[in-house]
C-alpha positions as CSV (number, residue, x, y, z in Angstrom):
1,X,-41.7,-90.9,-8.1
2,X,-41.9,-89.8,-4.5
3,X,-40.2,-86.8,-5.5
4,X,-43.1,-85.8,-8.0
5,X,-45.5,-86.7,-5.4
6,X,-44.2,-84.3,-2.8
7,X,-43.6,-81.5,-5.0
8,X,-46.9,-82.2,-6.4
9,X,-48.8,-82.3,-3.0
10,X,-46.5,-79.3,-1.6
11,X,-47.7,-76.8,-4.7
12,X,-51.3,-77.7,-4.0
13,X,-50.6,-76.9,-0.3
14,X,-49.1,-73.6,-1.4
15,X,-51.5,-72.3,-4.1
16,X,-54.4,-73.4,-1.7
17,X,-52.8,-71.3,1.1
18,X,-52.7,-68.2,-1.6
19,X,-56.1,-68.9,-2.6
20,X,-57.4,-68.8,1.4
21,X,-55.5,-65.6,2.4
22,X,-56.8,-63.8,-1.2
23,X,-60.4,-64.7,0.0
24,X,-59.7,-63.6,3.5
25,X,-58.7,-60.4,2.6
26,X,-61.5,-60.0,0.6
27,X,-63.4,-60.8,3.3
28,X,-62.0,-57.9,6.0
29,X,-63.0,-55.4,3.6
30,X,-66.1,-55.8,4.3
31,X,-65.9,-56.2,8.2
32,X,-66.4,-52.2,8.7
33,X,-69.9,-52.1,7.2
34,X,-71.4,-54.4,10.4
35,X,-70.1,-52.3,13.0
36,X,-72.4,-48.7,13.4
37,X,-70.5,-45.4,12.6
38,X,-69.6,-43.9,15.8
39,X,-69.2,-40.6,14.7
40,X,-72.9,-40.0,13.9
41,X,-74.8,-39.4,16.5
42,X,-77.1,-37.4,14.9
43,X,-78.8,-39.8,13.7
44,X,-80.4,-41.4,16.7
45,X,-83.0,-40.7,18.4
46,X,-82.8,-38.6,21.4
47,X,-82.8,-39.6,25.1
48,X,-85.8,-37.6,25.8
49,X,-88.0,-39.4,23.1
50,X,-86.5,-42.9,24.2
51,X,-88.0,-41.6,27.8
52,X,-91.2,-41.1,26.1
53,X,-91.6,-44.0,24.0
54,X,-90.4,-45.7,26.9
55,X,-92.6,-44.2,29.3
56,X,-95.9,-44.9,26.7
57,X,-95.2,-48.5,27.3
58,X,-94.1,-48.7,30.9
59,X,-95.3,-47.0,33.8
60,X,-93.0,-46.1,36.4
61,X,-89.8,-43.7,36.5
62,X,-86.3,-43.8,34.6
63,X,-83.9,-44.9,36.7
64,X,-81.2,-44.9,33.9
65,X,-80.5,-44.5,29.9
66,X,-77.4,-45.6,28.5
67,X,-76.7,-45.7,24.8
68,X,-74.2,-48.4,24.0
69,X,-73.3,-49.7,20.7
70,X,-73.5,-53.1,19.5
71,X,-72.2,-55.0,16.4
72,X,-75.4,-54.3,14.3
73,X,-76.3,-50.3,15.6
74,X,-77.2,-48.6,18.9
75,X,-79.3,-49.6,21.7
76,X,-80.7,-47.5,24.8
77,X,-80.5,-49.8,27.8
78,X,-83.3,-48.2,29.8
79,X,-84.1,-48.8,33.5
80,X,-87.5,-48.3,34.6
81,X,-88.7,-48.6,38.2
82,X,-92.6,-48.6,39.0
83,X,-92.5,-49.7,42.9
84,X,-93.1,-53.5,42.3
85,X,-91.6,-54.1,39.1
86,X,-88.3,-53.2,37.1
87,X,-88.0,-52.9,33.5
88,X,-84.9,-53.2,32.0
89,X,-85.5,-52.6,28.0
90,X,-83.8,-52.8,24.9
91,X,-84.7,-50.3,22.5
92,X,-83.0,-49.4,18.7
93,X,-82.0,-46.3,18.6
94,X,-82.0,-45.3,15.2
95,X,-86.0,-46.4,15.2
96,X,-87.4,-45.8,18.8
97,X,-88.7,-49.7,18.7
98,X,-88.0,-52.0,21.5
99,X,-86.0,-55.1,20.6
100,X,-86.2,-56.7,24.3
101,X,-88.0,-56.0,27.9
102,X,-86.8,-57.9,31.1
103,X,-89.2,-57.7,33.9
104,X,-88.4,-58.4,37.2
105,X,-90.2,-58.1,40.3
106,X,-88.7,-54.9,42.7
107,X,-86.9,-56.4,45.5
108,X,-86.3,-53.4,47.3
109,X,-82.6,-53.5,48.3
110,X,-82.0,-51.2,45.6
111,X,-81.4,-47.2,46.2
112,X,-84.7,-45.8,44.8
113,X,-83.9,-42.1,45.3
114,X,-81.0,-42.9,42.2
115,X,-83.9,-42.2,40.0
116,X,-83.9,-38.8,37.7
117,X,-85.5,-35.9,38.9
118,X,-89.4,-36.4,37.9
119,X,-90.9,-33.3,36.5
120,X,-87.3,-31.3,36.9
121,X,-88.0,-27.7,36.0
122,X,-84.3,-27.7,34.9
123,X,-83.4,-27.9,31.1
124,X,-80.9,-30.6,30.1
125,X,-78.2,-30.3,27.1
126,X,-79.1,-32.8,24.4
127,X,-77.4,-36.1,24.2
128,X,-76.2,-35.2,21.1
129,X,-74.3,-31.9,22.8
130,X,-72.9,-33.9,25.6
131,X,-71.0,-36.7,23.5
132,X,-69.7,-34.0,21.4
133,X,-68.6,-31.9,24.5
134,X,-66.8,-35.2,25.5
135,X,-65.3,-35.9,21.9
136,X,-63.6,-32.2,22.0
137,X,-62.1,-33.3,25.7
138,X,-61.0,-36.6,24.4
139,X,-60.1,-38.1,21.1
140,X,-62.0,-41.0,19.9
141,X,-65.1,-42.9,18.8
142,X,-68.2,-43.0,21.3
143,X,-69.2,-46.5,22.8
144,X,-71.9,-45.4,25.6
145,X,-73.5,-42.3,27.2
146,X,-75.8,-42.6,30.1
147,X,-77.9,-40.4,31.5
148,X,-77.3,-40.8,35.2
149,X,-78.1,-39.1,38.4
150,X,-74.6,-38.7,41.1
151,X,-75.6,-37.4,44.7
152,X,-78.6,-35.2,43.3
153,X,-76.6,-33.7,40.4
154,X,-77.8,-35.1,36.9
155,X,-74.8,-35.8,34.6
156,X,-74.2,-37.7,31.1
157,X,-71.5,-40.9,31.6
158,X,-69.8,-40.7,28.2
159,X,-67.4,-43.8,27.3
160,X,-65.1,-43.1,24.6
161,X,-62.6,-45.9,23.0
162,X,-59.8,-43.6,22.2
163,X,-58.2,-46.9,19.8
164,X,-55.4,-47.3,22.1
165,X,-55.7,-50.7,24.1
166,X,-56.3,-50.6,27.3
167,X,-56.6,-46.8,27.7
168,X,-60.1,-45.7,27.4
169,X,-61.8,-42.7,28.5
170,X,-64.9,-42.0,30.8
171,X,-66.3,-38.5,31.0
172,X,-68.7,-37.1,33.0
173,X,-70.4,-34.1,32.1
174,X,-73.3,-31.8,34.1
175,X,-76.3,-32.6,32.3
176,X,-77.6,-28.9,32.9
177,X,-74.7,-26.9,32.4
178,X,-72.7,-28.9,29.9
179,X,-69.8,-28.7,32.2
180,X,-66.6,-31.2,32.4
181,X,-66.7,-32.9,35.7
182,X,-64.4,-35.7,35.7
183,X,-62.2,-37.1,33.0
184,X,-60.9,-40.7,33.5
185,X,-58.6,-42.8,31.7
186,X,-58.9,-46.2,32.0
């Protein structure tokens, strides 16, 4: 009788196991669709209309944009500094709306002259351009791009995840030329 009992209790502990990996798998086929496609840029907004839509609801100047992608889509983290406050906002970029806005009163031990150029008379290469000059340098999938000023020269910060763990790329690029600056693996 015991015998029955263990084999019994055994195939149920099998057959469940089969039954739980099956829907598991099932379930991993699906895991792709939550995690935005890298590889199309093109179809967010740019970072000079995430400066203006930011800048229509904040007053002050862009300190920084970074695109970085989340789980669900892209978001622009956007630093604004206005002299006594600091915005740090959230926005979709796919839509241009903000999903978040952290306010914080300027405590002036930060470096304000970091700020982009206000009313630069110099054209910049499109966001768009710059990840793609970065994807041709480096194999990969994009995970941020900044818009970023370094001693007076404004550049894109482009993070690549090149799939390999532990070695990912950061590329900086001349926001007015288009020109590779600095390649690093990390």
């Amino acid at each position: 009788m015991k015998k029955v009992v263990v084999g019994t209790i055994a195939g149920a502990v099998i057959l469940g196991g089969a039954i739980g990996a099956g829907a598991m798998t099932d379930g991993f086929q699906n895991f792709e669709s939550v995690n935005p496609a890298a590889s199309e840029p093109s179809d967010l907004i740019s970072v000079e209309e995430a400066q203006e839509k930011a800048l229509a609801e904040y007053d002050g100047v862009i300190e920084s944009i970074e695109l970085e992608g989340k789980r669900d889509g892209y978001v622009y983290d956007i630093d604004i500094d206005n002299g006594d406050m600091d915005y740090d906002l959230y926005m979709d970029a796919s839509t241009g709306d903000i999903l978040r806005a952290e306010e914080e009163r300027d405590d002036d031990d930060d470096n304000d002259s970091a700020a982009l150029p206000e009313g630069s008379t110099e054209e910049y290469i499109s966001q768009e351009e710059a990840i793609n000059i970065a994807l041709e340098e480096v194999e990969g999938t994009l995970d941020s791009v900044k818009l970023d000023d370094d001693d007076g020269r404004v550049l894109y910060e482009v993070e690549i995840d090149t799939g390999t763990f532990g070695d990912d790329a950061s590329i900086d690029i001349d926001a007015v030329t288009g020109e590779v600056l600095e390649v690093d693996m990390d």
